[in-house]
C-alpha positions in Angstrom: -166.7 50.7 171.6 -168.5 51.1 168.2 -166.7 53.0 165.6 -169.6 56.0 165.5 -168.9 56.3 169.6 -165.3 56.3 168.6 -165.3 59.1 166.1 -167.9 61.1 168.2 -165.1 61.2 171.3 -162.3 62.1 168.6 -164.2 64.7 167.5 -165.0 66.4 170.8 -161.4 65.8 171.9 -160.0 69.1 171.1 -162.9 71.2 171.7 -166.8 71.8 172.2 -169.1 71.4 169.3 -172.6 71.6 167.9 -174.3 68.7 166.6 -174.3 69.6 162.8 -170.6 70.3 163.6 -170.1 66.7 165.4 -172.1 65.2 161.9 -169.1 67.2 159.7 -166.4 65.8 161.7 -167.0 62.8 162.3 -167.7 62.5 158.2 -163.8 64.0 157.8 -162.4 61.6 160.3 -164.0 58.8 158.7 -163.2 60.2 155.9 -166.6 59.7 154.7 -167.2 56.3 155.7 -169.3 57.1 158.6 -172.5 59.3 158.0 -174.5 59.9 161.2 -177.9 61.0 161.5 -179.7 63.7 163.0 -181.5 60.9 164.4 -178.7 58.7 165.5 -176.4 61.3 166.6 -178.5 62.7 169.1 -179.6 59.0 170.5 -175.8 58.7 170.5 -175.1 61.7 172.4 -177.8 61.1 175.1 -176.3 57.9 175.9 -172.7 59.4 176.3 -174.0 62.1 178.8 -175.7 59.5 180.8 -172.7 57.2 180.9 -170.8 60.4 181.5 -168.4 60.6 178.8 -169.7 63.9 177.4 -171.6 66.6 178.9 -173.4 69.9 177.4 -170.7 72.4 177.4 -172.8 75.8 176.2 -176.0 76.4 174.8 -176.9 79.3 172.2 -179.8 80.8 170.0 -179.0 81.3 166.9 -182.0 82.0 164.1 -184.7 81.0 167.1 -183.2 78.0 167.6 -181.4 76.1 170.6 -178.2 75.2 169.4 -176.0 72.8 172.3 -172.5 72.3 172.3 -171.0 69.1 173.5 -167.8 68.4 175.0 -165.6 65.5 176.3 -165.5 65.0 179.8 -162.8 63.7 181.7 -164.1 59.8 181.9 -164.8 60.2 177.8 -161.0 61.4 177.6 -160.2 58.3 179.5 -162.5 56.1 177.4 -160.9 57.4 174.5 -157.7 57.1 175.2 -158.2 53.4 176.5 -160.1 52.4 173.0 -157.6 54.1 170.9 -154.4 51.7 172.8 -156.9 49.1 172.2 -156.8 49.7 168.8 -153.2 50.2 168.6 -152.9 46.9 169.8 -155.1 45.3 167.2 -153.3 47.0 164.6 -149.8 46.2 165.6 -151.0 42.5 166.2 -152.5 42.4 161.9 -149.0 44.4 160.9 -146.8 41.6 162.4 -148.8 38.8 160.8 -148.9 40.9 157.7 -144.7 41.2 157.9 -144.4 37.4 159.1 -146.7 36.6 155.7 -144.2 38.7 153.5 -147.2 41.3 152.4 -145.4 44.7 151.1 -148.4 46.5 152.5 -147.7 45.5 155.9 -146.4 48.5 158.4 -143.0 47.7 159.7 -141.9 49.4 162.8 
């Protein structure tokens, strides 16, 4: 799973949201390393309704506009949860190397 997919799942975990407010979140979980697009957000998000993993939760008007809200469906909270043990693994796997190399800024556990 790509990182952007990723962080678009976390954000919808807890609750529906808006695209601009999928843009915001996913900037604060990435802590600004990942910037989406109007443009690649919404490609994003029509792929993971078609595969399922989200669907449109609501849609409002607000100032004349269509405004749709996203959420996680069961098979994205699956995903999700599948990716982030994968990742777990991963970074168990570069701690231990890290502790067996003698590096201070390894995690120890």
């Amino acid at each position: 799973m790509r990182e952007p997919t990723f962080l678009i799942l976390t954000a919808l975990a807890p609750g529906a949201l808006h695209g601009y407010g999928l843009m915001q979140e996913v900037g604060e979980l990435s802590r600004g390393a990942v910037v989406l697009g109007a443009g690649t957000l919404y490609g994003a998000l029509d792929r993971l309704a078609e595969q399922g993993l989200i669907a449109v939760d609501r849609e409002e008007a607000v100032d004349g506009r269509l405004r749709r809200y996203y959420r996680l469906t069961d098979d994205g909270a699956a995903a999700l949860a599948a990716e982030a043990e994968r990742l777990r693994r991963h970074a168990s796997a570069a701690d231990a190397g890290l502790r067996r190399r003698g590096n201070p800024g390894a995690v120890t556990a």
